[in-house]
N, C-alpha and C positions, 0 to 999 in steps of 0.2 A: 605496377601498382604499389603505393605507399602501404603495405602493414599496417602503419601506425595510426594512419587515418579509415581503418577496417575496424569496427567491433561487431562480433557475434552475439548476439541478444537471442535467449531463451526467458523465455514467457510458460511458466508455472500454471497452465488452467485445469487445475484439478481440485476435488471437494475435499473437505476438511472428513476425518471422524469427526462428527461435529459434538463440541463441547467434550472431548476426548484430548484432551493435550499429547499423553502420551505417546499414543494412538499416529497422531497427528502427527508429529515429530517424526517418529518412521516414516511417514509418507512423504515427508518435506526431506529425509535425507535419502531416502531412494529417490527422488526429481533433484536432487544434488548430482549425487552420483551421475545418472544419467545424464544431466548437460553437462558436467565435466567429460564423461566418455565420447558428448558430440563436439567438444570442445569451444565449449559458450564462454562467453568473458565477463557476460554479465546475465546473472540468472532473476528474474520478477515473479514473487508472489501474491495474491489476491489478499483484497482489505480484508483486514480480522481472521485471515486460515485459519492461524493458529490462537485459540482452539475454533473460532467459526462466529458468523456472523447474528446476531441477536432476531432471527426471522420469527421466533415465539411470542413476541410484543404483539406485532399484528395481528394474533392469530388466538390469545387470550385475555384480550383485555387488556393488557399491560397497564392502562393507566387507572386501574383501581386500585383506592389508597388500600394501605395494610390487609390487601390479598395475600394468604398462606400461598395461593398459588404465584404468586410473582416472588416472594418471599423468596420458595424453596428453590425456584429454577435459577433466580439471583444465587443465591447461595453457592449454587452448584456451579456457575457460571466462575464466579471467583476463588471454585478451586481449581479450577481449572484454567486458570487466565496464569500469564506468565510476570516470575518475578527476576526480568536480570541481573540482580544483582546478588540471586543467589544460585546464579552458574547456569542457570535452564536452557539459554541459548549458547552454550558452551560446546554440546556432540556439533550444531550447526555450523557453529565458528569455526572446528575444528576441520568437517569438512570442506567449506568453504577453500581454506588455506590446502588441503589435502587436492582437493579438483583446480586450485587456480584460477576461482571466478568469484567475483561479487556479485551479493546476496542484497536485493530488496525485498523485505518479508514484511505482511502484515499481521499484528499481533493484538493480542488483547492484555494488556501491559496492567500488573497489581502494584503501582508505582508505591514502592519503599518511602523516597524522600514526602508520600503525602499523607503515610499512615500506614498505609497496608494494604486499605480493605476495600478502595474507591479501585472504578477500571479507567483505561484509555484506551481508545484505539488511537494506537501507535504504528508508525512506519521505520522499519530498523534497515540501517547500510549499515553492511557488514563488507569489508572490501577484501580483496583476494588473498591477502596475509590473515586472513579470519580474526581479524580484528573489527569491533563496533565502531563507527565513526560519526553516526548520528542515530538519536529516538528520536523521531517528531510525534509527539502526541496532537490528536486531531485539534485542530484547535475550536469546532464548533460543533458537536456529533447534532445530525440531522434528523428533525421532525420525532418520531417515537424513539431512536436511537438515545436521547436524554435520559431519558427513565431507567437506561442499565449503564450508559458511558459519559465521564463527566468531562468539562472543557480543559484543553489543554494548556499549551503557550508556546511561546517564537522559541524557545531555546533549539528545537529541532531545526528551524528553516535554515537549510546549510546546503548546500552544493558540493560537489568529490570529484577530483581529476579522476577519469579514468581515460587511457591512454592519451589520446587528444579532446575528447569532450568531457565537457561537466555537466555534472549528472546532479538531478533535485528531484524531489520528489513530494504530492500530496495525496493526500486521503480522500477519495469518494469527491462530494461534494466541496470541497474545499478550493476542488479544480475551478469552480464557478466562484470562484471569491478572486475578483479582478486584482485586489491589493497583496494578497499570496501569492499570487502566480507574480506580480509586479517583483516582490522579494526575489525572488527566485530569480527572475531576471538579469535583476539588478547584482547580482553575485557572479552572472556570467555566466547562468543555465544557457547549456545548447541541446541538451537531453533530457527531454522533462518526463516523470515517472508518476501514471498516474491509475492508482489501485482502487479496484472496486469489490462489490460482495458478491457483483455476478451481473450479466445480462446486458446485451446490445443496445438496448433501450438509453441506456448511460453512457453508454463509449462511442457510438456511432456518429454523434454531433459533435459533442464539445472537443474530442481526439483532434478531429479535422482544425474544429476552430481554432484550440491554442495551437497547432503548430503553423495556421495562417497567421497568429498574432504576435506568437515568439520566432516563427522562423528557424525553429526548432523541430529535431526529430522528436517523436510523443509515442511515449509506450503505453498501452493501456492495457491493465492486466486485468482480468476479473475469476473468479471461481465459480464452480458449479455446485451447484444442490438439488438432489431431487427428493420426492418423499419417502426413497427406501433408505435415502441416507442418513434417517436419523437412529442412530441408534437404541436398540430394546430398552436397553436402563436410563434411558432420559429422564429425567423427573419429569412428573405431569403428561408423559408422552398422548395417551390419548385424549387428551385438552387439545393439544398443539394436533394432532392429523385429524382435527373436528372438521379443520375447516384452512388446514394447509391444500395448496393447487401441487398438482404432481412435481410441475416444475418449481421451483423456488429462484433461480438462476440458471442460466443458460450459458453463460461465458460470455463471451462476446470481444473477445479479448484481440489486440489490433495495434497496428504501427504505421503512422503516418510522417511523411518524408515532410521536409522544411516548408513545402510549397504547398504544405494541405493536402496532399494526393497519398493515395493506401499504397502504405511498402505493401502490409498484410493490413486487407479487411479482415471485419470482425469476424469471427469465425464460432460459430456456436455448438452446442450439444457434443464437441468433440475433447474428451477429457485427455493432456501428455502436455509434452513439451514442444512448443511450438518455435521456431530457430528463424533467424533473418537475417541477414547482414546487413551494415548501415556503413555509411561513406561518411566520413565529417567531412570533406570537401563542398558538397551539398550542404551545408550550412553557410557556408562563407560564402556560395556564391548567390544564395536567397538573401543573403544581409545586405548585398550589392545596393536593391530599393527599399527598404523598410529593415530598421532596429530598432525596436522600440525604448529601447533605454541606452540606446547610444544615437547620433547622429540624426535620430526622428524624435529626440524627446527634448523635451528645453527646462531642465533643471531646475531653470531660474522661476520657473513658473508655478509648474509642479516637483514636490518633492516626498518620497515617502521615507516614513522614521518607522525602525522594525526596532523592537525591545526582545532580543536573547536572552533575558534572564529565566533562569529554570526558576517555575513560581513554587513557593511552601509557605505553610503558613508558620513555621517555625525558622529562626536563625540562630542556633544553639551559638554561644561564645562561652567555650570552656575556660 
């Protein structure tokens, strides 16, 4: 057997402290630690872990204007959201480089370059040298998700050698955006990464579909929530367990082989790290009748143009 066409995938399905950063962060590096001691190559995180996914919208109104109630938990949410560029994901990086494995982590991003104060759900590669190599900030946050997370851009949509496959990745919903996945593609994704905020409901269909349409292995990570996981000091706590359901998420978290078929079905209610091997050979030989952006596609007919520019609304020139 070729090694190098061997990678070990560890799949992250565990609950945030939610709106806890710091909190959080422990938790994300003890699930480090632990797939470096199973010796994973590549470790996936659930959309927005860190510090957790915005489930209080639904559950207070969210879209009442200049409610003190959305106000405060907003507030609290952005202090709690991360700002890399003043070292936050640094102990992560660290580890990362210390255990030997690249890190997809979902986060909630207080992006510097666009003020300070706006969020992103962002999706961070961090590769085995504990170095960052892409933020994808979401580029459309979904339905009530608008109200706390605002729109991103292409500068993220980038692909990463790891050993013999190249690895991309999208946020949640984004998976269903045919011309993102197409990107992704078209750069030479054969490992598509694709993170949620939790529950089977999301990863059980579309998993299968993109990797019958990429012919790509398809990682689908998601996290759990239930309602003792919210923590005492939450602002507005009992607003939000009015009318929160016990479960919030479920996991559901799953890997599907080139041909559409479950490495690992989804797998629910079970919070650790979940471990799979994957063959890149299995890709090459699903590419045999269908690739969609080589040898099944025609160029000349259809063509897609991606803009990587990281957007601001400022361009200082000192």
């Amino acid at each position: 057997m070729n090694t190098e066409n061997i990678l070990k995938i560890g799949m992250a399905q565990i609950s945030p402290v939610w709106l806890n950063k710091s909190k959080t962060i422990e938790k994300i590096k003890d699930s480090i630690n632990e797939a470096g001691n199973s010796n994973c190559e590549l470790l996936v995180f659930g959309e927005a872990l860190l510090p957790g996914y915005p489930f209080w919208l639904s559950m207070t109104n969210g879209s009442e204007f200049n409610s003190t109630v959305q106000k405060e938990i907003h507030a609290h949410y952005i202090r709690n959201s991360i700002q890399i560029e003043s070292g936050e994901l640094d102990e992560i990086c660290n580890l990362a480089k210390k255990n030997n494995v690249a890190i997809y982590l979902g986060i909630i991003e207080r992006a510097k370059n666009r003020g300070g104060h706006s969020l992103y759900c962002s999706l961070v590669y961090i590769d085995s040298e504990g170095e960052i190599k892409s933020i994808h900030r979401k580029l459309q946050p979904t339905f009530e998700e608008r109200l706390t997370w605002s729109p991103g851009d292409g500068n993220g949509l980038r692909v990463h050698d790891l050993k013999k496959f190249s690895v991309g990745g999208l946020n949640c919903w984004e998976n269903w955006m045919p011309l993102a996945r197409t990107a992704l593609y078209g750069m030479g994704e054969n490992l598509h990464i694709a993170v949620w905020p939790g529950s089977d409901t999301n990863t059980k269909d579309i998993t299968k579909f993109i990797a019958k349409e990429s012919r790509s292995f398809v990682v689908s990570v998601s996290s759990l929530m239930k309602i003792e996981d919210f923590p005492k000091d939450t602002p507005h706590l009992e607003e939000i367990l009015k009318n929160s359901p016990n479960i919030l998420a479920n996991g559901g978290s799953c890997i599907a082989g080139p041909d559409g078929e479950w490495v690992v079905a989804p797998i629910i209610n079970k919070e650790g790290i979940i471990t799979a091997e994957i063959d890149f050979n299995r890709v090459l030989e699903e590419r045999q009748n269908f690739d969609s952006v080589g040898h099944y596609s025609r160029p000349d007919i259809t063509k897609l143009t991606i803009n990587r520019e990281r957007q601001s609304v400022i361009n200082i020139i000192d």
